[in-house]
N, C-alpha and C positions, 0 to 999 in steps of 0.2 A: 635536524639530524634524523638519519633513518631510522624504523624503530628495529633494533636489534633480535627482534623476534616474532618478525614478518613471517606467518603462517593465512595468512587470507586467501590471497589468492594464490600462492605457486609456494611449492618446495623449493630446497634451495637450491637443488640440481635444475632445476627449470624456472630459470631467468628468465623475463620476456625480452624479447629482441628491440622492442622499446618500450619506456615503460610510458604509462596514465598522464597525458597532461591536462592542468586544467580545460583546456578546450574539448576534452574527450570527455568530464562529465556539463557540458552544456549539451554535447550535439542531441543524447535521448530527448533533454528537456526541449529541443527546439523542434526534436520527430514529436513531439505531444504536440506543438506547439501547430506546426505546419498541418499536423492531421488535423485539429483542430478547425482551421483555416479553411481546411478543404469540404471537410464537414458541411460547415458555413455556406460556402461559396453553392455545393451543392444544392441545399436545400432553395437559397437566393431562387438561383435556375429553376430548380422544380418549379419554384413561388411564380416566377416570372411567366411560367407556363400553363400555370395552374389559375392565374385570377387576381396573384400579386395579395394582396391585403391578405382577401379571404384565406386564401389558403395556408396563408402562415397564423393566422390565428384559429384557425381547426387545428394545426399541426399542435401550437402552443396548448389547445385545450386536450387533446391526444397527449400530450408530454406527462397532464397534471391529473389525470385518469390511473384508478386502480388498476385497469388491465392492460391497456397497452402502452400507457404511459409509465408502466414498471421494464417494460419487454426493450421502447423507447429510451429510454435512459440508462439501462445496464447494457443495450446494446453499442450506444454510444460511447458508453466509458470503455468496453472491449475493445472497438476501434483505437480508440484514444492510446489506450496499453499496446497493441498488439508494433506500432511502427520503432516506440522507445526498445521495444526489446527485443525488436529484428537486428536495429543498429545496433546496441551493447552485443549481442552474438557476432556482431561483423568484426567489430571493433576488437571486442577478446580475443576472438580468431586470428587477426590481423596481428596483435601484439602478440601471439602467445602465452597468454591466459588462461587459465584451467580455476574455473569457483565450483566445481561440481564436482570434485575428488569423490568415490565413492567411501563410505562409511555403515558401517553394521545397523544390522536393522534395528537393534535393541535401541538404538541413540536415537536414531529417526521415532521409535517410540514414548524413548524419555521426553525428546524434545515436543511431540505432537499432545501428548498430556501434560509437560509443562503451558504451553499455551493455552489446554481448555482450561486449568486451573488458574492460571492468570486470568482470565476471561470469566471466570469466577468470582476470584476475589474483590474483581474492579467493582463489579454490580454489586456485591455485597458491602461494600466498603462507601461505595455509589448510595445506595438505599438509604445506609445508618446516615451519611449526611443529609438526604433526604427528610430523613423520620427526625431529626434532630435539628432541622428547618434551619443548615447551615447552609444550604445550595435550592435551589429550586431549580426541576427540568421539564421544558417541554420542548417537544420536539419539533425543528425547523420542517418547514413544506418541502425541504427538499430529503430530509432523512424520513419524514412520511411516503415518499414515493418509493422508498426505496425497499420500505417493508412489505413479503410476501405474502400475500394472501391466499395461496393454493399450493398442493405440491410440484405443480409444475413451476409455478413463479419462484418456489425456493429450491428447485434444482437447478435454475437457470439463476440463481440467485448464488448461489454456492458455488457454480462454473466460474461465476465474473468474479465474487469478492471474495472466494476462498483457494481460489488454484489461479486467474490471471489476473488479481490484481497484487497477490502475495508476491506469487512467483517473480514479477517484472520489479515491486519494490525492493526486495531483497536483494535483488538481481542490480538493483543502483545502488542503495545504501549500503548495505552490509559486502555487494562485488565492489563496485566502480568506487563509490565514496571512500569506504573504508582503508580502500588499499592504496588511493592516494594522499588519504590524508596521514597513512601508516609510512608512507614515504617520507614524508616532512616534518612528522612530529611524534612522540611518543604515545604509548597507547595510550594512556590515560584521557590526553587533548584529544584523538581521534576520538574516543567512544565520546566524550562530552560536547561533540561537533557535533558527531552523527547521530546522536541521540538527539538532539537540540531541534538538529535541523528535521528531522522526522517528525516529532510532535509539531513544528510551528508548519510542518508544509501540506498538514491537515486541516489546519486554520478553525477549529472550534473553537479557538478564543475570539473568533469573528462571528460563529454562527449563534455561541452562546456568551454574551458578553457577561463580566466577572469572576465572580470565581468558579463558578463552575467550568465555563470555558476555560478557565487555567488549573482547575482539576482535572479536565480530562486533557490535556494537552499533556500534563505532564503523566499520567500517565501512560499516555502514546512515548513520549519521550522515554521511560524507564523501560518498555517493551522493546524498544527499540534500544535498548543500553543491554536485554536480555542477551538476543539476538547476537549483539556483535560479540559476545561473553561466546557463544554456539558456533558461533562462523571461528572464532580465533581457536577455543578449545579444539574445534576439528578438524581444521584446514578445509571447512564446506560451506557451500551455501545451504544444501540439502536440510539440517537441521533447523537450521534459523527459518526457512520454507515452511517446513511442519509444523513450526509453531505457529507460525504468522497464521496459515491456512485455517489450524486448527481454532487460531484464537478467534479470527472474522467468522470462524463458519457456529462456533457457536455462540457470538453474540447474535446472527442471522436467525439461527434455531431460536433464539431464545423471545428474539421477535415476533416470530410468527407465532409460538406457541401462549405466547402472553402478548399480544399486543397491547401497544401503551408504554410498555418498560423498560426503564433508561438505556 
């Protein structure tokens, strides 16, 4: 049953001319998917041009490098982001779709310090299990690469993980996700979807197996329960952005100025 107090994505004066079907939140995942691909394919070619072997394992040793193997990897994930959230724009467009309502700037504020404070309480909360030797963390070789080592790696580090990679997930889960699953079922199942599926589609319980992997999943999950609390209070995406941005861009800071720290 629809939810009766459908404010996500449109007012009620502005119905979209068709609404979300499941096949409209695969296609983003398939533009990741295809960019992906093409990525691949790309480099093959270079490889095939370049020496074949050698030159994919210079490229792989460049991947696992402090300097341009950080530049390498947040530029890949930009790619990766940028095709998911050309389609969702086409797509909303197509339908009649509006997730960007404008809202007052004081909320855009509430919302951008409630995410550094979340992003607070995690590592704090983080630590005491730590100090209490209920979790142990160390960090996988791939969230080592990811940590900035210079001002410029964390400006270009804050571009990728705090404004395109918020903006495009927000832009699926808290647009695309929520308003279809706000179609079929009441809010309560919607946010316990969208929250679910956010923490598990960051897969830390893969990269860190136990509980810690399931401590930070689920807190990805409850940010992600925040969020949809932000997008329904407003009828925006705007807010739940601020936060998200807010919340990545200072766990990034908090990286680089303590490196090592959960």
């Amino acid at each position: 049953m629809q939810d009766a107090l459908l404010q996500t994505a449109l007012s009620e004066d502005s119905v979209p001319s068709r609404p979300l079907r499941w096949w409209d939140l695969l296609l983003p995942l398939l533009a990741a998917c295809v960019a992906f691909a093409l990525v691949t394919a790309a480099v093959m070619v270079v490889a095939m041009g370049h020496g074949g072997a050698g030159f994919i394992e210079d490229l792989s040793r460049r991947f696992q490098t402090a300097g341009q193997g950080y530049y390498l990897n947040l530029g890949i994930m930009a790619v990766l982001y940028l095709p998911p959230m050309g389609l969702m724009f086409w797509l909303a467009r197509r339908k009649g779709l509006s997730f960007f309502a404008g809202v007052p700037g004081r909320v855009i504020g509430w919302a951008f310090g409630g995410g550094i404070l979340y992003a607070i309480a995690f590592e704090v909360v983080q630590n005491f299990l730590i100090q209490q030797k209920l979790v142990s963390y160390t960090p996988s070789p791939g969230e080592l690469l990811l940590v900035p080592h210079d001002i410029r790696q964390l400006v270009f580090g804050l571009l990728v993980a705090s404004v395109i990679g918020p903006f495009v997930e927000e832009f699926y889960f808290r647009g695309f996700l929520l308003s279809w699953c706000r179609g079929k079922m009441a809010l309560v199942w919607a946010t316990l979807i969208n929250a679910a599926l956010f923490g598990i589609i960051h897969f830390y319980f893969l990269q860190h197996p136990g509980l810690e992997g399931i401590f930070v999943t689920t807190v990805i999950g409850l940010f992600g329960a925040l969020n949809v609390w932000w997008t329904v209070r407003t009828g925006s995406l705007w807010p739940a952005f601020a936060s998200h941005a807010a919340y990545n861009g200072a766990g990034l800071i908090l990286m680089f100025l303590v490196p090592g720290s959960p």
